[in-house]
C-alpha positions as CSV (number, residue, x, y, z in Angstrom):
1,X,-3.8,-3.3,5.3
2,X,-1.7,-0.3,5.3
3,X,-2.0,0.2,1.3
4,X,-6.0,0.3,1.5
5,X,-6.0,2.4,4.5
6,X,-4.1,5.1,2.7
7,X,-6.2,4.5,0.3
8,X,-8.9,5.1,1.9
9,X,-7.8,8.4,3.7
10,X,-7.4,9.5,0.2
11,X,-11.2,8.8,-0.8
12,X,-10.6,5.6,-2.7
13,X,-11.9,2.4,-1.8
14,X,-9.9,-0.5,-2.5
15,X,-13.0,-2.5,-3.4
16,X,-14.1,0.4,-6.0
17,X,-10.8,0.4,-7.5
18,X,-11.6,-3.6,-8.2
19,X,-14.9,-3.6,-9.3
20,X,-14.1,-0.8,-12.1
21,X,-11.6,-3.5,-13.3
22,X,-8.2,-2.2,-11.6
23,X,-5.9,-4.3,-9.2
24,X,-3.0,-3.3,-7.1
25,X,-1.2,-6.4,-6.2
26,X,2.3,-6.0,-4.8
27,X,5.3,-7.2,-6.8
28,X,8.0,-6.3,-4.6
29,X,8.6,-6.3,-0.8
30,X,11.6,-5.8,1.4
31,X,10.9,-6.4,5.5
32,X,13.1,-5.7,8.0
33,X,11.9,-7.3,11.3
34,X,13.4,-5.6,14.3
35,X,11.2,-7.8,17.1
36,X,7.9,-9.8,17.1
37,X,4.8,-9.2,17.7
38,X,2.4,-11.5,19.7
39,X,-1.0,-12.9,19.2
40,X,-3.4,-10.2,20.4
41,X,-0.8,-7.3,20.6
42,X,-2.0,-4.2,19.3
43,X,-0.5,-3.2,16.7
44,X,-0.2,0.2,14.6
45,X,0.6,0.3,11.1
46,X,2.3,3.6,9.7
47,X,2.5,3.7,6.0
48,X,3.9,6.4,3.9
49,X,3.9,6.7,0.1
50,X,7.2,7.0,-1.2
51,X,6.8,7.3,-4.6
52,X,4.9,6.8,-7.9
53,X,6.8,6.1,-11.7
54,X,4.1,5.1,-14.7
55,X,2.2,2.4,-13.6
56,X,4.0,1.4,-10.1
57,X,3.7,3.4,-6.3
58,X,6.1,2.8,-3.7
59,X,5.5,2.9,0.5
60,X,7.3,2.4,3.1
61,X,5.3,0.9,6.2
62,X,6.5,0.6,10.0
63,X,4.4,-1.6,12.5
64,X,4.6,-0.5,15.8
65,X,3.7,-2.1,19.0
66,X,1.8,-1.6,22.3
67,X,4.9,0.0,24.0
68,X,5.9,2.4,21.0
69,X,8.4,0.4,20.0
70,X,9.1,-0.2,16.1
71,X,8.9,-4.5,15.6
72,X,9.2,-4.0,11.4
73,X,10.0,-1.8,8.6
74,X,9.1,-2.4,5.2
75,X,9.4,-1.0,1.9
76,X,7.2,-2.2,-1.1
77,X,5.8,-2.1,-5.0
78,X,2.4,-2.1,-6.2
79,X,1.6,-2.1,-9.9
80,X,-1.8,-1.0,-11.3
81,X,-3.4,-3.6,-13.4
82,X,-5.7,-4.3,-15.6
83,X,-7.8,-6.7,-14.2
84,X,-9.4,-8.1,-17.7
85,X,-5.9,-8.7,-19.6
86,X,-3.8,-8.9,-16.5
87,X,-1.3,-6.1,-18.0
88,X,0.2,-3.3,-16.0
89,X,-1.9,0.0,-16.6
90,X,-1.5,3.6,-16.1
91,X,-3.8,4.6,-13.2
92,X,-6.9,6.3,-14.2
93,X,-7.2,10.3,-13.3
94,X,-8.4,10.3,-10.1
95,X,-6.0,8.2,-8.9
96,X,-3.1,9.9,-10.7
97,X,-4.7,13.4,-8.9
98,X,-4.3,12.0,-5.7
99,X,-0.9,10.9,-6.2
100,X,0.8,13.9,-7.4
101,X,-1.0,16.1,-5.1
């Protein structure tokens, strides 16, 4: 969730990004899990983007819950990828403007 909403603060829907033929699975996670959460809790996702190299972009991501207090911290990797040959791409301009702005 927290990867397509900063997305979509950007201007870039998620479901765009798939239908011109681009993907942005995840290929790395790290979690940290500090306390659970509970069915129906509230929760608020914070996600930051860390970094971008070629054809992966990094975030770290902190859930928070109802009493402000931090449950998990994540880091992870997403690589852009062609959706027809299923290879890692560079992303296309718009992207890339968003990224290094």
């Amino acid at each position: 969730m927290g990867r397509v909403e900063w997305l979509r603060s950007k201007g870039v829907s998620y479901k765009s990004l798939e239908e011109s033929g681009i993907a942005l699975p995840i290929v790395s996670m790290t979690l940290n899990y500090k306390k659970p959460a509970r069915y129906d809790d509230l929760l608020t996702i914070k996600t930051k983007f860390k970094k971008y190299s070629s054809v992966k972009i990094e975030f770290d991501c902190e859930i928070w819950g109802e009493q402000n207090d931090l449950l998990t911290t994540a880091h992870f990797i997403l690589v852009f990828v062609n959706m027809k040959t299923g290879r890692p791409m560079v992303p296309p301009t718009e992207i890339l403007e968003i990224i290094q702005s």
